[in-house]
ZAMARGU-4260 file (C-alpha; in steps of 0.2 Angstrom, whole numbers, plus 5000, padded with zeros to 4 digits):
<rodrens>
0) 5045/4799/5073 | 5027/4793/5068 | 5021/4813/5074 | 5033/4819/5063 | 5031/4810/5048
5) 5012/4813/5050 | 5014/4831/5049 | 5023/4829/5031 | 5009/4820/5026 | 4998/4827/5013
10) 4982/4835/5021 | 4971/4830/5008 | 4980/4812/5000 | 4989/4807/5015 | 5000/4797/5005
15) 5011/4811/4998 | 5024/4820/5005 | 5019/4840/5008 | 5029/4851/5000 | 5017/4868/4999
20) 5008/4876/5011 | 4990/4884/5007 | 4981/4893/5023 | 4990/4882/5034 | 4987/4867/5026
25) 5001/4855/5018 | 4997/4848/5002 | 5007/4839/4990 | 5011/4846/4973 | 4996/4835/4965
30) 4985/4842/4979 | 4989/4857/4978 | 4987/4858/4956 | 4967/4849/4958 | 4965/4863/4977
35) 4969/4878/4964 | 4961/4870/4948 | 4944/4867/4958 | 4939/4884/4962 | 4937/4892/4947
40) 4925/4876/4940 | 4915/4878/4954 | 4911/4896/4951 | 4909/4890/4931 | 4896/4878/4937
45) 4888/4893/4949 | 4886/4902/4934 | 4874/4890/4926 | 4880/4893/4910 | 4868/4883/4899
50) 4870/4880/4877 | 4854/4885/4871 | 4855/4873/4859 | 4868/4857/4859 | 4874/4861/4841
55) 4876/4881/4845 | 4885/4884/4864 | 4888/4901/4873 | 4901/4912/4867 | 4911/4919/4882
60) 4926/4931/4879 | 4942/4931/4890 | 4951/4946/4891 | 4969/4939/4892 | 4985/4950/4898
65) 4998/4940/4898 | 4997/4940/4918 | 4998/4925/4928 | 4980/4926/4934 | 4972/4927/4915
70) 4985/4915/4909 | 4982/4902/4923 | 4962/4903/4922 | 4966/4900/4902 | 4974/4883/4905
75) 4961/4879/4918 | 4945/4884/4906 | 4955/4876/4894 | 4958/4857/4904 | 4939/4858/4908
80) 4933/4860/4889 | 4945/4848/4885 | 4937/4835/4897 | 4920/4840/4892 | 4921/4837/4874
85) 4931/4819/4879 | 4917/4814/4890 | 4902/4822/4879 | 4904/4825/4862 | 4901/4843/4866
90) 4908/4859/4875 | 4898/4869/4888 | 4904/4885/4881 | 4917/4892/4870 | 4930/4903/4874
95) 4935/4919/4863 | 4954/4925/4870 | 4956/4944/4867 | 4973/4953/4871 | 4973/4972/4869
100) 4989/4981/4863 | 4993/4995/4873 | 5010/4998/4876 | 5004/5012/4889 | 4995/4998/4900
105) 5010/4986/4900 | 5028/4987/4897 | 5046/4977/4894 | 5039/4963/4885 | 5030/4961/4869
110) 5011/4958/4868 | 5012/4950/4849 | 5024/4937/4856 | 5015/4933/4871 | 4999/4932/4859
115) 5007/4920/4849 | 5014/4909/4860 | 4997/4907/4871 | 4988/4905/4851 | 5002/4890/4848
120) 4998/4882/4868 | 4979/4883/4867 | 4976/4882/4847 | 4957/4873/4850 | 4951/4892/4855
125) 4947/4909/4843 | 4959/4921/4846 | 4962/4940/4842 | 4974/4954/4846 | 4966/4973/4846
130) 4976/4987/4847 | 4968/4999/4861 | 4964/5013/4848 | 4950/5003/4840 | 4941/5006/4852
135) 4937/5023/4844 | 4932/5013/4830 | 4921/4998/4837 | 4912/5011/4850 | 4904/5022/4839
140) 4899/5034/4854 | 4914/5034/4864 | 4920/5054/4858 | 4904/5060/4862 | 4902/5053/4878
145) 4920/5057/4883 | 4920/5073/4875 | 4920/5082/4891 | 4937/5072/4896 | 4947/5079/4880
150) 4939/5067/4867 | 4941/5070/4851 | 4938/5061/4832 | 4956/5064/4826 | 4963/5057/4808
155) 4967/5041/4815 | 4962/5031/4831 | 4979/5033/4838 | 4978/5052/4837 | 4960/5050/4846
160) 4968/5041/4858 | 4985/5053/4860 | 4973/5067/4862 | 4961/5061/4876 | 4978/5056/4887
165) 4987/5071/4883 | 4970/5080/4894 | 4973/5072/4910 | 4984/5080/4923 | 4988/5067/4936
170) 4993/5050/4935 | 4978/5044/4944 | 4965/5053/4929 | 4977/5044/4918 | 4974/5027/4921
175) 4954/5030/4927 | 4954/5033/4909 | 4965/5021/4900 | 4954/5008/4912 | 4938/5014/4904
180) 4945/5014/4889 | 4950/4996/4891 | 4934/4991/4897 | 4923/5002/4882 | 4935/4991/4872
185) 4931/4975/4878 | 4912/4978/4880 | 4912/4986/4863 | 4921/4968/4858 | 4911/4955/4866
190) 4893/4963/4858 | 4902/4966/4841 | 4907/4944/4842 | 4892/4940/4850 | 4897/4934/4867
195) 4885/4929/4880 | 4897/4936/4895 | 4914/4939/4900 | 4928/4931/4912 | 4936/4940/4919
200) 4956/4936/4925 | 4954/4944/4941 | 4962/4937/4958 | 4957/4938/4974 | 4970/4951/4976
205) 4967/4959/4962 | 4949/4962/4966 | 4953/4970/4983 | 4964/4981/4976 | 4950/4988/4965
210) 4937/4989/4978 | 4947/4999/4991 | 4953/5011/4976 | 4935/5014/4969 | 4931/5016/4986
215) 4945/5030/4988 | 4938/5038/4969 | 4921/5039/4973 | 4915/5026/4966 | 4910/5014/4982
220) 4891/5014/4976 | 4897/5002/4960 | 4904/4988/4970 | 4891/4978/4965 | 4899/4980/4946
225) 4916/4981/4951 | 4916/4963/4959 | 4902/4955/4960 | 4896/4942/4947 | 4881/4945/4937
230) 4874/4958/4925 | 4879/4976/4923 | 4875/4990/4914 | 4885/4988/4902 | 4872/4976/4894
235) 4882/4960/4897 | 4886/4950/4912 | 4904/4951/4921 | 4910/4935/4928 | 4927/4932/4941
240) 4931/4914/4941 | 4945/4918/4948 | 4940/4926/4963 | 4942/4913/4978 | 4961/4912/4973
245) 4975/4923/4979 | 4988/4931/4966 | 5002/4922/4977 | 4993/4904/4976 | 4993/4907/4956
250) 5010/4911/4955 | 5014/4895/4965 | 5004/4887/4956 | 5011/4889/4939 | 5027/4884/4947
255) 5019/4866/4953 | 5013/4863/4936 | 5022/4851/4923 | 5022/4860/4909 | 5033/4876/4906
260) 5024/4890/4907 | 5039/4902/4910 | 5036/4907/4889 | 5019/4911/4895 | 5017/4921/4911
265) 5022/4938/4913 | 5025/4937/4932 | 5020/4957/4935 | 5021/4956/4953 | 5021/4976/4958
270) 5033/4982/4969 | 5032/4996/4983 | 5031/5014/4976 | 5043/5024/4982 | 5041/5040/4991
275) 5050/5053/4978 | 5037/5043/4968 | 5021/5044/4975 | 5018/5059/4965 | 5019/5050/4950
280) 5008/5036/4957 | 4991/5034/4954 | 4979/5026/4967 | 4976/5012/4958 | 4995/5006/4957
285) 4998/5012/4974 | 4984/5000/4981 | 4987/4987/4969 | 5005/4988/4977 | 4999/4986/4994
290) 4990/4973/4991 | 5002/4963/4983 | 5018/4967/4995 | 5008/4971/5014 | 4991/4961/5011
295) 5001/4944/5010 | 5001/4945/5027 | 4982/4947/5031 | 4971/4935/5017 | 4959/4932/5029
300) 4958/4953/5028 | 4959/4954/5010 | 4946/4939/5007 | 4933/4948/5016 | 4936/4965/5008
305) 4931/4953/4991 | 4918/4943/5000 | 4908/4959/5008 | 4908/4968/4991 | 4904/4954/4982
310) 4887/4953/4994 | 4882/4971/4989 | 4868/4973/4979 | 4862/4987/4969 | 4843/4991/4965
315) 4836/4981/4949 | 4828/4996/4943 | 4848/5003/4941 | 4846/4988/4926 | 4832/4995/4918
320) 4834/5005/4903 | 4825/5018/4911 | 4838/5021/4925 | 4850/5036/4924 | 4864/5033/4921
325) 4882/5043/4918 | 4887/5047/4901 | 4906/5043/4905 | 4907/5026/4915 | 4889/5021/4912
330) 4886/5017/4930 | 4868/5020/4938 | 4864/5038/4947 | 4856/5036/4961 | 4839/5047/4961
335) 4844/5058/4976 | 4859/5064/4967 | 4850/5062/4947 | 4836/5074/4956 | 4847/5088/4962
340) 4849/5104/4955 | 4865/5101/4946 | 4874/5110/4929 | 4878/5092/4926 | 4864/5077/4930
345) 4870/5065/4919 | 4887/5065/4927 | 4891/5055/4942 | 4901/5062/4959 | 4917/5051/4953
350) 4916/5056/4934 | 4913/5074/4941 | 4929/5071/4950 | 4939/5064/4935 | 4935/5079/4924
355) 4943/5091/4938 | 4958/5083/4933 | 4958/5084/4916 | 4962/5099/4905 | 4945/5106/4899
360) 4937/5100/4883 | 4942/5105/4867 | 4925/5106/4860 | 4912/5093/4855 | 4920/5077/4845
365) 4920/5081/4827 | 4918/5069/4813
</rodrens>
């Protein structure tokens, strides 16, 4: 008896009853909510993210989907601030929530609604809602560095945005684009309000997924931008708090917590393509499948996909102003492939790929 009741014990209280186990440890349900809400503040604190003045602190934006991982690190960011301004007077940082409307990035729920009730649950934060197009209004070169995908300056930004799609030929070319059109977006966003960085809502899970399919694309050499924290070229500094924690540990986690979140989270758990669909799949999904439904089985695996890339680290001279850089994804070039005799220099080897599968361009953007 004693044997058995001290393996229900909590492994980090002892003086609970387990109820959830975490890498093959029990914890209580308390345990369990301080385990999960400790990883990302001790990646905040890694950051070193100082005010510059006490009266004036940074301004760090946070792309939010609706997902569980961006919803989850809102409530943690949104605990610490809370405690910071109780015990302080004052807040480290201040958070700006962004949510993109794009009903081609999400579907069967309703991004206004989830936006207001996150604004109603966190209301001490700034909040906006940007509809994708506007990305061809806040990004005032986007036509003309895209113009070799199918860009185009049409009478509204939806009809720039209708037109670039309509150019791409697979599923795959489809969402490389809508993702750099998300991200242009939410560069563009961030400079326009100031924002000393942004946080990212990315998993564990989440970030393997995208390292094995920019991997697949081409695009192994920008791991060090993909995943890593720190700066980037796009000329502000990416952050993933949320990088030591699993999607499944989130999920669970929203379920441990007191408060009802079920208004809030969109649980988007992806599901296995299936073979008369693969066709239709793009690589990203198709990964971001595997990942989700096979990786469960292997974290450790996963972890160190994350934890490897996350070491990589490109050249400073890629952050200088004199690097070369692509004119699509903005990504450095490295010099042996900048230097070769090539019709298109200023294009790297995975944008060179992209633009095989789309249709060719139109013309230059027009005003």
């Amino acid at each position: 008896m004693p044997a058995a009741q001290l393996f229900n014990d909590c492994a980090d209280c002892h003086s609970m009853e387990a109820s959830i186990d975490v890498r093959k440890r029990w914890l209580c349900r308390q345990c369990f909510i301080k385990y999960i809400g400790s990883k990302p503040v001790k990646r905040i604190k890694s950051y070193r993210l100082k005010e510059e003045v006490i009266e004036q602190p940074q301004k760090l934006l946070l792309p939010v989907s609706g997902g569980v991982s961006s919803v989850v690190l809102l409530q943690i960011l949104d605990g610490l601030l809370q405690r910071q301004f109780s015990n302080r007077g004052r807040k480290s940082y201040e958070l700006h929530l962004l949510m993109v409307e794009a009903p081609s990035l999400v579907s069967n729920r309703s991004v206004a609604a989830t936006f207001d009730r996150l604004k109603q649950k966190f209301p001490s934060h700034t909040f906006s809602l940007v509809p994708l197009p506007e990305v061809f209004k806040l990004d005032s070169s986007i036509c003309e560095d895209l113009s070799d995908l199918g860009a185009q300056r049409g009478k509204t930004p939806q009809a720039s945005l209708d037109t670039l799609l309509s150019c791409s030929k697979t599923a795959s070319s489809r969402t490389d684009v809508l993702q750099l059109l998300l991200t242009r977006l939410i560069v563009a966003f961030a400079k326009v309000n100031a924002c000393n960085g942004i946080l990212w809502g990315h998993s564990n899970s989440r970030l393997a997924a995208k390292a094995l399919s920019s991997v697949s694309k081409g695009r192994g050499g920008y791991l060090p931008f993909d995943v890593a924290d720190g700066p980037t070229p796009w000329g502000i500094a990416f952050y993933y708090p949320l990088r030591d924690l699993f999607k499944s540990e989130l999920a669970m986690y929203t379920s441990a917590l007191p408060d009802d979140f079920s208004g809030l989270v969109v649980h988007d758990v992806a599901s296995a393509p299936t073979y008369t669909a693969l066709r239709a799949t793009s690589i990203d999904d198709l990964l971001s499948a595997y990942i989700n439904n096979q990786g469960e089985k292997y974290p450790s695996l996963m972890a160190n996909v994350v934890r490897t890339a996350g070491k990589l680290q490109m050249p400073v001279s890629a952050l200088k102003q004199s690097a070369s850089t692509c004119g699509i994804c903005a990504m450095p070039i490295p010099e042996t492939m900048a230097s070769q005799e090539s019709d298109e220099p200023n294009i790297c080897y995975a944008c060179q790929r992209l633009k095989l599968e789309t249709i060719s361009s139109r013309g230059p953007c027009y005003q």
